[in-house]
N, C-alpha and C positions, 0 to 999 in steps of 0.2 A: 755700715754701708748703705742702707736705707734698700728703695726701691728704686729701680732705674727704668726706663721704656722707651725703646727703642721703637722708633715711626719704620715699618717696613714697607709698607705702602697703605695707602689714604684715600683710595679714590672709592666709587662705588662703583655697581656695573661691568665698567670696561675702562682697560691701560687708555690714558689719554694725558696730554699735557707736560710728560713725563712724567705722570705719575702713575703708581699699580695701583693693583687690586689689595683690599684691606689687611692687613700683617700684622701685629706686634710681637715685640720680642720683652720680657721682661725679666731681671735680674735681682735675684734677691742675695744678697751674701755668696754672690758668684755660681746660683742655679741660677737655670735660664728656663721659662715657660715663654712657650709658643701659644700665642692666642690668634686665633684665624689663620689663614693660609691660602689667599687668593693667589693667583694664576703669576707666576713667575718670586714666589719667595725663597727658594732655593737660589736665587738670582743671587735676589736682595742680600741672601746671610755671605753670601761669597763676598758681593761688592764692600759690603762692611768690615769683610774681615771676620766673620762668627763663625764657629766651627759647630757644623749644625749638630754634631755629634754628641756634645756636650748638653742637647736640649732632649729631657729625660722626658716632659711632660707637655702634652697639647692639648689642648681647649678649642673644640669648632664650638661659634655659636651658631649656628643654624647652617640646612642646605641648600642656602643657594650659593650659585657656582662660584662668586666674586669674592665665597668667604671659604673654601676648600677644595676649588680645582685645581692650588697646588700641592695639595698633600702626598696627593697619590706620587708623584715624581720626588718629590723629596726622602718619602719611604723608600723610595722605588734606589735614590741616591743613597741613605745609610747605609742599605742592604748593600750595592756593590761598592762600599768602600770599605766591608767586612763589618760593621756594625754589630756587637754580640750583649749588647744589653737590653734588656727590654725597655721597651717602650708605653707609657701609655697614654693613652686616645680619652678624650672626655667629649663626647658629645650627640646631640638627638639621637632618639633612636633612628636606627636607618643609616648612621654612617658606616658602623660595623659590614652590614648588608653590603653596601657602594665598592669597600674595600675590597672585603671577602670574594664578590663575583669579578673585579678585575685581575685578583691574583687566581683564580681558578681557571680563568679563559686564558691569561699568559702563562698557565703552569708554571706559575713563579712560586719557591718556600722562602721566605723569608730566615737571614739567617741568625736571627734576633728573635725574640716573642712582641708581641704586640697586643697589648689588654686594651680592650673597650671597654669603656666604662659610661654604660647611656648614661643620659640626664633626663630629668625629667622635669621638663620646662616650665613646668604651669606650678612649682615649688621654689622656697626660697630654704636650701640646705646648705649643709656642709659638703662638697661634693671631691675633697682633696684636702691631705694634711699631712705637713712635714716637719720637721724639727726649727723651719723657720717661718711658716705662712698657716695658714688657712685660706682654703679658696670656695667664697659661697656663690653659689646660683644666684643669678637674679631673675624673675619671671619677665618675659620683655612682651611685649604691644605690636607683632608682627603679622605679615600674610601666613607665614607658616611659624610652625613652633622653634621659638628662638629664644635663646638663653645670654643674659650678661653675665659677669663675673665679677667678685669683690676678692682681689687680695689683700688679705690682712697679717700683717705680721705680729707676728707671738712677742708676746715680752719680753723684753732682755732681760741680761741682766747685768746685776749692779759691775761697777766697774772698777777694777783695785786703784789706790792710790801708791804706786811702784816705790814711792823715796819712803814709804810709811810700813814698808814689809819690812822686818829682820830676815837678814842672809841666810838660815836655816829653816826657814818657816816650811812647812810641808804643803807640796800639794793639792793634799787633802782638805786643809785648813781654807788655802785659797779659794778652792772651790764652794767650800761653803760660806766666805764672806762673799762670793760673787751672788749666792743663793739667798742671803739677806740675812746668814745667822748671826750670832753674837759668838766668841769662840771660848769656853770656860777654863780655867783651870784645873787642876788637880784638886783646889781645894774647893770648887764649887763655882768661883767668883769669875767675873766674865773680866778675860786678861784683852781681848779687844775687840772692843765694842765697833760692831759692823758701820757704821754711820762715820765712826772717825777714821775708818780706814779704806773706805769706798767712798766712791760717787755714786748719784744713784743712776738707776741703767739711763739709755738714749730714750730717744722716743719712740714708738712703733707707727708705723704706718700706715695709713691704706690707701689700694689705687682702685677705683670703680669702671668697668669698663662695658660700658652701655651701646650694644652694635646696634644693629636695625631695630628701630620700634619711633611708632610713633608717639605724638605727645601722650603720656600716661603718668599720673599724680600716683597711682599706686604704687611705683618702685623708690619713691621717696625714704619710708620706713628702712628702705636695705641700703641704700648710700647718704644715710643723712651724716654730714660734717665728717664725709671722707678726705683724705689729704687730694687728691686729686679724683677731677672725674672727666673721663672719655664720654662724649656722648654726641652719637651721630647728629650732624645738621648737614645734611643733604642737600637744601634746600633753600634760598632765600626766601622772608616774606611775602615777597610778591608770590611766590608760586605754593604758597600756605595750600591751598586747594589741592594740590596736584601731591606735596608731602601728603596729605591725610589721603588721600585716594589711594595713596604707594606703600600706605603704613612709614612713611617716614616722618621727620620733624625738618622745622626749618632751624635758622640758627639762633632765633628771637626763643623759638621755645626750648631748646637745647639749655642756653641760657636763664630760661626762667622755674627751669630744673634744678640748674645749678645754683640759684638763689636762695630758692624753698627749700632745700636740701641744706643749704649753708654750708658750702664743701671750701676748699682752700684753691684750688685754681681747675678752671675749665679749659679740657682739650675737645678740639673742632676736627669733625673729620666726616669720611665719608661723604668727598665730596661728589655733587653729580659729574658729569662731564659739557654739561653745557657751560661752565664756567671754568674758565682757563685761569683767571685773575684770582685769589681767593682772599684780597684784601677786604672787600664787601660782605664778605660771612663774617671776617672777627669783628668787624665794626657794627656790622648787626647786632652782634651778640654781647660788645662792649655796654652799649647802649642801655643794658639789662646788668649784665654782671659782668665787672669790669676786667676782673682778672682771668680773660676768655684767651686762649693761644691757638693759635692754627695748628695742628700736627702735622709735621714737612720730613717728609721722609729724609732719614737719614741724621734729624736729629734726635737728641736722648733727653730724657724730662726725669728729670734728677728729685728726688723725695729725699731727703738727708741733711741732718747738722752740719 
């Protein structure tokens, strides 16, 4: 199934243009991680049809308000639609805090658990792991301490060749030609050899997803020759000046990230609201690295065979 990512809203700041505050939604093998959570993305998972219920795991990268003033309301929606799994939070210290004192002033219990899990921004770790991803920290280039994310998918594995199995095969057996072994006989001798009755696994994938920071050559080593990368451009060239005073990048440098890093396709996002039109960011950024796409809410950027 690869990796999917869902644009849940794009904009930076403030809703404008029709478009929200920053969201994604990403699917791995049918998990869903919520990364960011700007102001109206409980909206967004209804309008799409996503059952937010089904999103086990969240990711702020930093606090400002454009990237987790929807959280609280979407918690706030699990809980009364009877929600009993836990939940967990990844992100700066301080979000915990945020939570914690709004559910204390509304005497609200949640009827779920809810784990925090700081990050520690100014580190490139492993900060989440499941049976089909890793998710590392990227250290990011911002006004306050902010964190990207790399998911990366774990290995597959190999893949049986179905017309190549005899009707009684166990398994057992199966499982371990999926594992890359050779299967022996009784007498010692390898009765079938993994290679001829498998293919070998898919590919794995990663997606990088770089929120606010301005231009910085340092996070190059953590998304170098990612399958895809997120990477905010706020900004056009013209207003290169005003990006570096905002800690943001324009889309020229988004783009010459995604070059030196030599990743497979660039997504544009985080756009300001002075610009309604967003045909002028990807062209900017074509200009540098070709394979640049605007992220437009509501569509999905598909990683897969």
């Amino acid at each position: 199934m690869g990796i999917r990512v869902k644009i849940l809203g794009s904009n930076s700041a403030a809703p404008a243009h029709r478009r929200n505050q920053t969201s994604q939604l990403v699917n791995v093998e049918g998990r869903f991680y919520l990364i960011d959570c700007g102001e109206g993305t409980q909206l967004q998972l209804k309008r799409f049809r996503i059952r937010a219920q089904r999103i086990n795991n969240i990711f702020i990268s930093h606090l400002h308000g454009d990237h987790y003033l929807g959280l609280m309301g979407l918690l706030s929606t699990m809980h009364l639609l009877g929600r009993k799994k836990a939940l967990n939070l990844y992100g700066p210290q301080g979000l915990s805090e945020i939570i914690t004192l709004q559910l204390k002033h509304s005497e609200t219990v949640f009827n779920y658990e809810l784990n925090f899990h700081p990050i520690d921004t100014k580190v490139n770790k492993v900060i989440h792991e499941d049976e089909f991803i890793r998710v590392h920290s990227i250290p990011l280039n911002h006004r306050i301490p902010c964190s990207g994310f790399l998911f990366e998918e774990k290995p597959k594995k190999r893949r049986i060749i179905k017309e190549m199995i005899p009707a009684d095969f166990s398994v057992r057996n199966i499982v371990r030609l999926k594992n890359g072994e050779d299967i022996e006989g009784e007498d010692g001798e390898i009765q079938f050899k993994n290679e001829e009755y498998t293919h070998p696994p898919k590919k794995s994938f990663s997606y990088a997803y770089c929120s606010d920071t301005k231009y910085d050559e340092s996070i190059l080593p953590y998304i170098k020759e990612a399958d895809m990368l997120y990477h905010e451009s706020t900004f056009l060239e013209e207003h290169a000046s005003r990006a570096a005073n905002t800690y943001h990048s324009t889309a020229k440098e988004a783009a010459t990230i995604a070059l030196k890093a030599n990743v497979g396709k660039l997504l544009l996002g985080h756009f300001s609201i002075r610009y309604k039109e967003l045909e002028p960011i990807q062209e900017e950024a074509q200009t540098v690295f070709e394979n640049s796409a605007l992220a437009i809410e509501g569509e999905e950027y598909v990683l897969d065979f």
